[in-house]
DRENDO-1510 file (C-alpha; in Angstrom, 1 decimal, always signed):
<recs>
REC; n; res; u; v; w
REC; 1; UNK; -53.3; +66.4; +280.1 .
REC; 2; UNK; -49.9; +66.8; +278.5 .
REC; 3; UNK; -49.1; +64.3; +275.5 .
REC; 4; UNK; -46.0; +62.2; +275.3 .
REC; 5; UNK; -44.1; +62.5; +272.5 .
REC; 6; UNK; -40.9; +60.5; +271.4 .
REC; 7; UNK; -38.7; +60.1; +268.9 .
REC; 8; UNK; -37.7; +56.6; +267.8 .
REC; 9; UNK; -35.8; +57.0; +264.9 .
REC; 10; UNK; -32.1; +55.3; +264.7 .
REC; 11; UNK; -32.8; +53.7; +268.1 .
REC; 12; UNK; -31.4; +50.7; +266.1 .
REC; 13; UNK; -28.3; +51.1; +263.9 .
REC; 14; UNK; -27.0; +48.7; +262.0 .
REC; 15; UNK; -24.2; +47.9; +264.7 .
REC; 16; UNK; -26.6; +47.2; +267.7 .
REC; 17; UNK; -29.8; +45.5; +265.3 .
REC; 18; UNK; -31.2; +42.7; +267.3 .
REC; 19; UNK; -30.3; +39.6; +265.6 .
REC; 20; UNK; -29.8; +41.1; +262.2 .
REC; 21; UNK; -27.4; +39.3; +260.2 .
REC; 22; UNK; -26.2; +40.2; +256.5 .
REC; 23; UNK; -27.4; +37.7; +253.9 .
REC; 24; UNK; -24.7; +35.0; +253.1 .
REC; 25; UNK; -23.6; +35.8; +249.4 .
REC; 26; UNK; -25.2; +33.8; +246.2 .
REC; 27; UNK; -24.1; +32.2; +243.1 .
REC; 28; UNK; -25.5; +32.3; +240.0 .
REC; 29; UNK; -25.7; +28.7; +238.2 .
REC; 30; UNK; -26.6; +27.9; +235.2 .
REC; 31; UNK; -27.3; +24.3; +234.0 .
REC; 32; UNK; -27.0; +23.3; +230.2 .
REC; 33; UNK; -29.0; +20.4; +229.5 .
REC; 34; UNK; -28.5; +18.8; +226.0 .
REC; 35; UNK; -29.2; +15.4; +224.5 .
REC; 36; UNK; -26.0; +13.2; +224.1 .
REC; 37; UNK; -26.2; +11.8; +220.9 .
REC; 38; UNK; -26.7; +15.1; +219.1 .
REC; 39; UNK; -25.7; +17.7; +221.9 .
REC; 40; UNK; -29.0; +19.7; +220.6 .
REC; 41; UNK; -31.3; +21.6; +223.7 .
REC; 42; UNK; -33.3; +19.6; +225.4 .
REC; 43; UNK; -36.1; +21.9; +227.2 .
REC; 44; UNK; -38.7; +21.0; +229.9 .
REC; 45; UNK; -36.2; +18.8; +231.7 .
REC; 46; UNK; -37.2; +19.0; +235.2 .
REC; 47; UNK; -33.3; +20.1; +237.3 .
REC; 48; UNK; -33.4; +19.9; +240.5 .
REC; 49; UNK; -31.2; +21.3; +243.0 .
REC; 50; UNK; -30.3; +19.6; +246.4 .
REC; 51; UNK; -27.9; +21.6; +248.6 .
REC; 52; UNK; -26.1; +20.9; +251.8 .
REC; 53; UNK; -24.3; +23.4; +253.7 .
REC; 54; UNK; -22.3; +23.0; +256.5 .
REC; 55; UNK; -23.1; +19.4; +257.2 .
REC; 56; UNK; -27.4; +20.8; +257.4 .
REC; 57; UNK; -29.5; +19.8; +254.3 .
REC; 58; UNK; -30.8; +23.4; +252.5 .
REC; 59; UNK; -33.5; +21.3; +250.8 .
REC; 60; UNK; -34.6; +20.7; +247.1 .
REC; 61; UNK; -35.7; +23.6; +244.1 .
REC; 62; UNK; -36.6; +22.7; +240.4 .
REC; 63; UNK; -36.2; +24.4; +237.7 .
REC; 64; UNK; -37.4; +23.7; +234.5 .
REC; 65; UNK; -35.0; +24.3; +231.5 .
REC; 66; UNK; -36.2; +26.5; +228.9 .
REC; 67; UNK; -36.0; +26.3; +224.5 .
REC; 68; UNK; -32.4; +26.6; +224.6 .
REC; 69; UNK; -32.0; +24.1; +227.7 .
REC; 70; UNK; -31.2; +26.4; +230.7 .
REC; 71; UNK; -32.1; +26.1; +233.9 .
REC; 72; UNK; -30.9; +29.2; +236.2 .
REC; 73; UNK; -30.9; +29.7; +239.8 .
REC; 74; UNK; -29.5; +32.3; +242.2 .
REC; 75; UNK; -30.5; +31.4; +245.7 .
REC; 76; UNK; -27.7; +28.7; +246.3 .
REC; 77; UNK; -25.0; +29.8; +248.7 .
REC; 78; UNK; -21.5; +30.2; +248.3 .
REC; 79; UNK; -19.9; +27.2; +250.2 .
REC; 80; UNK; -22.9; +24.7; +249.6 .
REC; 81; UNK; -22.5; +21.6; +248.3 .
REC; 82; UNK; -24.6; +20.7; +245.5 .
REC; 83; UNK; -26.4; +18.1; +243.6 .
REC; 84; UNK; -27.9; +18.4; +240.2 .
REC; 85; UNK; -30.4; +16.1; +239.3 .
REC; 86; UNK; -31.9; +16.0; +235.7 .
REC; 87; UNK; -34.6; +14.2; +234.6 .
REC; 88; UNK; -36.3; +14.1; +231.4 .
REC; 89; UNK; -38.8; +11.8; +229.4 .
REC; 90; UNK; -37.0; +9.4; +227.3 .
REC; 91; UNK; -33.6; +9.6; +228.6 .
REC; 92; UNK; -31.8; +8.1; +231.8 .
REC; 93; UNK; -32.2; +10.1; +235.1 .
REC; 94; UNK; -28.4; +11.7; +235.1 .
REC; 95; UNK; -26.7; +13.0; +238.8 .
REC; 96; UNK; -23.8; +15.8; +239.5 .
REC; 97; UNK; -22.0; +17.1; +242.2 .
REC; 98; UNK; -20.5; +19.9; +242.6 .
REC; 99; UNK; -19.2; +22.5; +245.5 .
REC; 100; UNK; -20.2; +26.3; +245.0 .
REC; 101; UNK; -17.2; +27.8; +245.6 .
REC; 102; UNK; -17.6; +31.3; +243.6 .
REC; 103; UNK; -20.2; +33.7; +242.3 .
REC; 104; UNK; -21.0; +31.6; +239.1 .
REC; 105; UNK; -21.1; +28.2; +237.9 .
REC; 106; UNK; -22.0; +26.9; +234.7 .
REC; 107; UNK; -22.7; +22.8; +234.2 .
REC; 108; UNK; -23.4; +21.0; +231.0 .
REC; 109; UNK; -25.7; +17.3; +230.9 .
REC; 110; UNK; -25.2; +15.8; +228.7 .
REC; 111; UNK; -28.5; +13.1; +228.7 .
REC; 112; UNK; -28.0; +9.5; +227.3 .
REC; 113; UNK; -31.1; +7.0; +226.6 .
REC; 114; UNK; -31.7; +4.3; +228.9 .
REC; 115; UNK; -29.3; +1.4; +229.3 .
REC; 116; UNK; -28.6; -1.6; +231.5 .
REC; 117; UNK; -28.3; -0.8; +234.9 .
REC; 118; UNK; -26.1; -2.7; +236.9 .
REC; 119; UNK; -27.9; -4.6; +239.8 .
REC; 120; UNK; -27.0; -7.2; +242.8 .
REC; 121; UNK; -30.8; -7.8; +242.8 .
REC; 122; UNK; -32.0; -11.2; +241.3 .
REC; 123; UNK; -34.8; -12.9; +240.0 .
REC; 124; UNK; -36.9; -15.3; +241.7 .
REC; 125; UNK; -35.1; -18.1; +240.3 .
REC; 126; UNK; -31.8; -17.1; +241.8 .
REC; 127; UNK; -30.1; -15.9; +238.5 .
REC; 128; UNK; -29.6; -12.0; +237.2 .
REC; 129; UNK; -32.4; -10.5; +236.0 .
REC; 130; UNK; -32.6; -11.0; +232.0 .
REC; 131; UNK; -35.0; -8.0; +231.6 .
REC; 132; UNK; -33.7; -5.4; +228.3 .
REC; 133; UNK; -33.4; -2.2; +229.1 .
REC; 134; UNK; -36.0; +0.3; +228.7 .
REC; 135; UNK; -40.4; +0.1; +228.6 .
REC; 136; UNK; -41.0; -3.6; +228.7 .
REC; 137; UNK; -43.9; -4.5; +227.3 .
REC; 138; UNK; -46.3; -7.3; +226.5 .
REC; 139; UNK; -45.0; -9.6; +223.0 .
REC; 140; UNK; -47.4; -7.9; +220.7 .
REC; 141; UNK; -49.4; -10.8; +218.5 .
REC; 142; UNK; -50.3; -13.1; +221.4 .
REC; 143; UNK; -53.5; -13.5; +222.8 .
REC; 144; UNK; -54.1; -14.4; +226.5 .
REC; 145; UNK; -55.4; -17.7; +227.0 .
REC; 146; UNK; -59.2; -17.5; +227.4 .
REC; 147; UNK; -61.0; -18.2; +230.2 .
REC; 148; UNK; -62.7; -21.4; +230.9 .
REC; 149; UNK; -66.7; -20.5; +230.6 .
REC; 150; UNK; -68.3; -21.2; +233.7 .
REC; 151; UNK; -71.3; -23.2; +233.1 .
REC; 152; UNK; -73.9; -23.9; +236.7 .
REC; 153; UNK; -74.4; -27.5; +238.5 .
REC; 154; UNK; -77.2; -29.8; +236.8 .
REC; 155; UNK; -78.7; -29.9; +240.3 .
REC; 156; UNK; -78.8; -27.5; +243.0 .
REC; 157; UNK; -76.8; -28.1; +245.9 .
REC; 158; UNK; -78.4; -29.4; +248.9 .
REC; 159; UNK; -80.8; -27.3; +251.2 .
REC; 160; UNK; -81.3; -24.0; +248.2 .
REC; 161; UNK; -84.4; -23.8; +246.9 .
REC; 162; UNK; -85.2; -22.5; +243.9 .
</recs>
């Protein structure tokens, strides 16, 4: 019996490639993240990236920032646009946007510490919240009121047995 043999190289060029599309181009961004009352690094804040390109939502990547407080990405397209989120312990949550319209980008946060926020909300009472701003916790120096001991009936009720 007589073997087949074939050849199959260059069946598809680059020209006729089913479905083969170049990859869209890519900037390179890099976020500063420094504390605003000093303007000193502030590493491990978490940065998160949302994109949106043409009106379709890219989804979200984090990157933490480093010693000097950079976080670096590459994968966001040219013509996305983008949100930077930073959060970090201590300081208000702080929001960007931005469009990526070249190869690089380079952003500088500056973080504040929490403050008031401005709300429509109210309390229970019908007035604006008067909560500060920041952790609240309990006034230190008071004890809660103790519970009442709870002490059994003389008798037992009717129909137990003892």
């Amino acid at each position: 019996m007589a073997g087949l043999c074939f050849s199959v190289a260059g069946a598809q060029s680059e020209t006729h490639a089913r479905g083969w599309k170049p990859l869209p181009p890519t900037a390179h961004i890099v976020v500063t993240v420094v504390k605003g009352f000093n303007g000193k690094p502030l590493q491990n804040a978490a940065v998160v990236f949302h994109a949106v390109r043409n009106g379709k939502n890219d989804g979200n990547l984090e990157v933490k920032a480093d010693e000097e407080g950079k976080a670096a990405i590459d994968v966001i397209e040219v013509g996305s646009h983008l949100t930077v989120q930073v959060i970090a312990s201590g300081f208000a949550t702080s929001a960007t946007e931005m469009d990526v319209d070249g190869p690089t980008k380079a952003l500088e946060v500056k973080m504040l510490r929490p403050r008031a926020q401005v709300s429509v909300y109210q309390d229970n009472d019908g007035k604006a919240s008067q909560e500060k701003p920041g952790l609240q916790e309990p006034a230190h120096g008071t004890d809660p009121k103790p519970a009442a001991p709870v002490t059994p009936p003389a008798t037992p009720p009717p129909g137990f047995e003892l």
